[in-house]
N, C-alpha and C positions, 0 to 999 in steps of 0.2 A: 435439497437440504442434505446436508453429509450426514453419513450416521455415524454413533458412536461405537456401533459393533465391530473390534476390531479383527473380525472372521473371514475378511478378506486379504489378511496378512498385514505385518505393521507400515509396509510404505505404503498400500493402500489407503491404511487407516491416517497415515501422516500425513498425506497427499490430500484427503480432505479433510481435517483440522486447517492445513497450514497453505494458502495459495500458494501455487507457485510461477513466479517470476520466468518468464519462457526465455528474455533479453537475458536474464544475467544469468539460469541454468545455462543459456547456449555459449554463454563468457568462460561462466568457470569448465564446462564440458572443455572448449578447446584446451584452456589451460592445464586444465590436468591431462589432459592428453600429450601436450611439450611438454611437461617436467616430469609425464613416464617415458618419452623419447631421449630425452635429455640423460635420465638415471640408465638408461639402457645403454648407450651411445657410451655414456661415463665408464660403468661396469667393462665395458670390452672395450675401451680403449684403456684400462689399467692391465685389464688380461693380458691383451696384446703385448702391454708394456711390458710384464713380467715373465715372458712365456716365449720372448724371440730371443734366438740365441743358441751354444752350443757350446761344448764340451772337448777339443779332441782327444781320442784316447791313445796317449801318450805309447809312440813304439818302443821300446829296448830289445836290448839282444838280452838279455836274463832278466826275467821277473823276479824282482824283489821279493822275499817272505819275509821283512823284519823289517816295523815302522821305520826304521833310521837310516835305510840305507841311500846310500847318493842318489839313487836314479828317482827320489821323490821328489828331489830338489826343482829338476826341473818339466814335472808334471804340472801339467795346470789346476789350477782349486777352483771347483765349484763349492761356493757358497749355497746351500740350503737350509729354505727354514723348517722349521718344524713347532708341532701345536698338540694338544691336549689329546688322547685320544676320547672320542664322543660319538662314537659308532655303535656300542657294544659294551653291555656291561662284563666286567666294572669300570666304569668311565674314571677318568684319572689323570698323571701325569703331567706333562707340560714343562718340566722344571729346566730343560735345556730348549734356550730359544733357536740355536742355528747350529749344523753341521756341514763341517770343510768333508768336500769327496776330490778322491783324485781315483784317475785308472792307468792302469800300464798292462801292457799285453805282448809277449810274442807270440809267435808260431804256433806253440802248444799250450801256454797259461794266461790265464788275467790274475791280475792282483788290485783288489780294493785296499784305499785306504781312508779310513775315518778318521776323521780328528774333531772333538768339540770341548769346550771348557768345562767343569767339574771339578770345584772347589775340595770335597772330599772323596778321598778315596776309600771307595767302600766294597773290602774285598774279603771281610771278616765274618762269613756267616753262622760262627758256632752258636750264635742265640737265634732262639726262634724269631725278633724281634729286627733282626740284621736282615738287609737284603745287600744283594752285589748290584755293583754296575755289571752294566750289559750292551750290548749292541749286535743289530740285527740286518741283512740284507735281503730284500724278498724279490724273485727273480719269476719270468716266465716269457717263454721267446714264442714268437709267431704271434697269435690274438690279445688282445687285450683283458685281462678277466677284471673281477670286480678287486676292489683295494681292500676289502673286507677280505682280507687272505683268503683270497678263489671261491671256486665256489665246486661243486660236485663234478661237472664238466669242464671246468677250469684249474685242475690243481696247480697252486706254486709251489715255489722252491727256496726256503729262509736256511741262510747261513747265520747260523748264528753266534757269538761269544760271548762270554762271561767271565769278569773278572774273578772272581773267587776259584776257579778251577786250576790257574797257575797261580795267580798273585795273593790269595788266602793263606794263612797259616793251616796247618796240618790239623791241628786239634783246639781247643778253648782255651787259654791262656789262665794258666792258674787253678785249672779245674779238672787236667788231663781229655779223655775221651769223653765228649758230650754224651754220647749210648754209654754209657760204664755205667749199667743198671745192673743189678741181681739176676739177671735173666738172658738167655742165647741171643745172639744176630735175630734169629727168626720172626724173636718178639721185639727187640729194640731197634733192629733196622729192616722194617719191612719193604722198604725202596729198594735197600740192595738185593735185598731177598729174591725182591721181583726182578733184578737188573732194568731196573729204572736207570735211562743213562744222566740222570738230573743225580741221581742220588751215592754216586761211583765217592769211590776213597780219595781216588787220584785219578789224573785225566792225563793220557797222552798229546793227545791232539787240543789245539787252542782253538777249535771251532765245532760246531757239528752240526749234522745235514738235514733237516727235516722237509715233508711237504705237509701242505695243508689245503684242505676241500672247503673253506669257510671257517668262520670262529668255531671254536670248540674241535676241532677234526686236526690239531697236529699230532704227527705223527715220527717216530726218528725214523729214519731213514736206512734202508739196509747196507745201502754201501756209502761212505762215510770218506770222499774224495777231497773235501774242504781242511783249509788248516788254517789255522790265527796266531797271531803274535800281537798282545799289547804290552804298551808302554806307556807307564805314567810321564806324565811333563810336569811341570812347572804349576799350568793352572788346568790339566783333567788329563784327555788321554788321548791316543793313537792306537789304534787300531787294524792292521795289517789282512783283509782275506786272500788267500791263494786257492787257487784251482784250475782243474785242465780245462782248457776250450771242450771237450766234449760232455763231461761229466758218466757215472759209470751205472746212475737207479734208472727207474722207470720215468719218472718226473723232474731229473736232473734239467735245467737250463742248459738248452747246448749253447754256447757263445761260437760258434762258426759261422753260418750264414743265415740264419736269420735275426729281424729285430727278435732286440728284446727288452721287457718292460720290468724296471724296476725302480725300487722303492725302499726308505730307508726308518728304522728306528732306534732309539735307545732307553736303555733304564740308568734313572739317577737311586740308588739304593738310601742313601739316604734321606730322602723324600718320599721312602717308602714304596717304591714303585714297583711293583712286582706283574710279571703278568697281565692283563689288559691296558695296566697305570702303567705307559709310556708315555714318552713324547715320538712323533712321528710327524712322516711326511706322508698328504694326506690326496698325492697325484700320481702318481708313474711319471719317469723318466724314462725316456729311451735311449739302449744301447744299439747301436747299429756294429755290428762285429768287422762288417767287409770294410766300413769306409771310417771306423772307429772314432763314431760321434755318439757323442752322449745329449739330449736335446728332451724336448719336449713333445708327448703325441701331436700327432696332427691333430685328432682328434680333439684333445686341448680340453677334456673334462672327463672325470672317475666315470665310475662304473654308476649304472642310472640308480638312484635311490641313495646316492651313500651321497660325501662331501665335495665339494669343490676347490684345491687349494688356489688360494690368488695370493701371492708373495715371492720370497725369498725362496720357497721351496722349489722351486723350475726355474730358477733364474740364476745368470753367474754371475750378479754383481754385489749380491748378498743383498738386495733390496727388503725391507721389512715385510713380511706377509702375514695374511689373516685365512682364518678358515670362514667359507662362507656357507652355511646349510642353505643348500638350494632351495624348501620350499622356504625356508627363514628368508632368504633374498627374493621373493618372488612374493611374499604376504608382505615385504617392508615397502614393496614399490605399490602394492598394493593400499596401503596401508598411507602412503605419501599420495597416491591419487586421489583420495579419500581426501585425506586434510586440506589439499590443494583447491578441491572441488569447494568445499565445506567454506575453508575463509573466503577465496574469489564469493560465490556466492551472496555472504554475509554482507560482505563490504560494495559488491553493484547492488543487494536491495537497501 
C-alpha cells in the first residue's frame, strides 16, 4: 500500500499515488529524446548558417581617415547585428538593430569603418539630461578573452568615439557656460580638475584609447595612437577609426601577425543610453592581419558564462539575429523534453 508520507521526495510520492504506465513512459521517453535531438541538430544548423563566411580586408595604398573617402566605395560591408546589452548592470540599450563594418589596411594602418541608421543626432550634451551617440571598437590579438571586456589576465583594447566631442556645440544654447556658477573651476568642474579625459573643453583627436580588465576596470590609455572622424548622413552616421598596425601602450592590439578578436558597440543618446545601456555585438569577430579576413572564431561561441550571438552579428549577409543565454537555451530544451514527455504520455495512457 503507497503511503501518503511524501519524505521520499515528490516523484517518489507521485509515483505511488499515480501507476505508472511502463508501454507509454517508454513511448514518450523515446520521443522526448528526438525532439531534444531534433532542437539540438536545429540550433547548430542555424549556427552554422550564420557563422560561415568572411570578410576580406580590403588592401590600398593609403588608409583612408575620413568616412567619405573613395577608397570605401569599394571595401566590402559586413552587415552585423546587434542586441540589448544583458550581461552586466545597468542592462540597457538595444535601440540600433544592425551595423555596416568595412576594413582597409596598408603596410602601416587599418582603418575601420562604422556605419548604422540613427534617426537623431544627438551630440548636445550641455544638459544633464542629454547623452551623445557614440561608438566603440574592442580589440585583443592572440587568445580569446571573455566579451565581458577581458578579464584580469585578459586585457582588451576599445577604441572609442563620441559624437559630442567634434559635433557638439561649445556651450548651452541660450544659457552661455553650463558651470557659470559663483564659484572657481575647482568646485564647478571637478572632471577637469581631475583631467578626466570624458570631461575636456575641447578634444583634438575623434577617438580615444582605452583598456579594460572586465566591467568596471576601464581605464584611458597612456598613449593615445587612435583617431576618428564622424559624419552624419542622411539617416545616422559613419564613423571612420585609424591606427598603426602596431599600436604604441602596453595592451594596444597589435594588427601585424597575429589573429585578432574583435567586437563592436554603439550608444543611441537619445534613448538614453549611456554607459552599460548600449546596443552591441555579443560574439567576437576575427581579424586575421597576414591573410586580411575578417570571419568568425573557430571556436564559434563567447567566452564561457556570458552570451551566445546567433544572427546577423557574425554574418555577411545581414541575416536577422537573436541573443541566446546559454543556460536560457539549455532549460528551454529542457523544458520542451519535459512537455514532450508529459503529453506523449497523456495521450498512450
Amino acid at each position: 500500500m503507497a503511503s501518503d508520507d511524501p519524505s521520499g521526495g515528490p516523484l517518489a510520492w507521485l509515483a505511488g499515488r499515480v501507476p505508472l504506465d511502463r508501454s507509454a513512459a517508454t513511448r514518450a521517453t523515446t520521443l522526448a529524446v528526438v525532439a531534444v535531438a531534433l532542437l539540438l541538430a536545429a540550433q547548430a544548423a542555424v549556427a552554422a548558417a550564420v557563422t560561415g563566411g568572411s570578410q576580406p580586408l580590403e588592401q590600398v595604398q593609403q588608409v583612408p581617415s575620413e568616412p567619405t573617402a573613395p577608397a570605401w566605395e569599394d571595401a566590402p560591408t559586413r552587415t552585423v547585428s546587434l542586441n540589448r546589452q544583458q550581461m552586466a548592470p545597468p542592462f540597457g540599450g538595444g535601440s540600433v538593430d544592425e551595423l555596416d563594418v568595412q576594413t582597409v589596411a596598408n603596410g602601416s594602418h587599418v582603418a575601420v569603418r562604422l556605419s548604422w541608421e540613427d534617426p537623431t543626432m544627438d551630440a548636445n550634451i550641455a544638459s544633464p539630461r542629454n547623452f551623445s551617440d557614440g561608438a566603440a571598437v574592442m580589440l585583443k590579438a592572440g587568445n580569446q578573452p571573455p566579451i565581458t571586456m577581458g578579464t584580469a589576465g585578459t586585457p582588451v583594447n576599445i577604441w572609442y568615439w563620441r559624437a559630442s566631442w567634434r559635433h557638439g556645440p561649445e556651450q548651452a544654447p541660450g544659457s552661455g557656460d553650463m558651470y557659470a556658477y559663483p564659484h572657481n573651476d575647482s568646485v564647478t568642474m571637478p572632471g577637469r580638475q581631475a583631467d578626466n579625459p570624458l570631461s575636456r573643453a575641447s578634444y583634438e583627436d575623434g577617438a580615444q584609447n582605452y583598456y579594460a580588465k572586465g566591467y568596471g576596470s576601464l581605464s584611458y590609455a597612456p598613449a593615445q595612437p587612435v583617431d576618428a572622424t564622424g559624419e552624419r548622413t542622411d539617416d545616422g552616421w559613419r564613423v571612420t577609426f585609424v591606427r598603426n598596425r602596431t599600436g604604441a601602450g602596453q595592451y594596444d592590439a597589435p594588427l601585424t601577425d597575429e589573429q585578432v578578436y574583435v567586437a563592436f558597440a554603439v550608444w543611441n543618446g537619445s534613448a538614453d543610453e549611456a554607459n552599460g545601456q548600449k546596443s552591441l555585438t555579443l560574439q567576437y569577430s576575427t581579424l586575421d592581419p597576414d591573410t586580411g579576413n575578417l570571419s568568425v572564431p573557430d571556436t564559434g561561441g563567447a567566452a564561457s558564462g556570458s552570451v551566445l550571438q546567433v544572427g546577423g552579428g557574425n554574418e555577411t549577409d545581414g541575416a536577422d539575429g537573436r541573443a541566446l543565454a546559454i543556460p536560457g537555451f539549455v532549460g528551454g530544451v529542457v523544458l520542451a523534453a519535459v512537455l514532450v514527455w508529459l503529453v506523449t504520455y497523456w495521450r498512450a495512457v
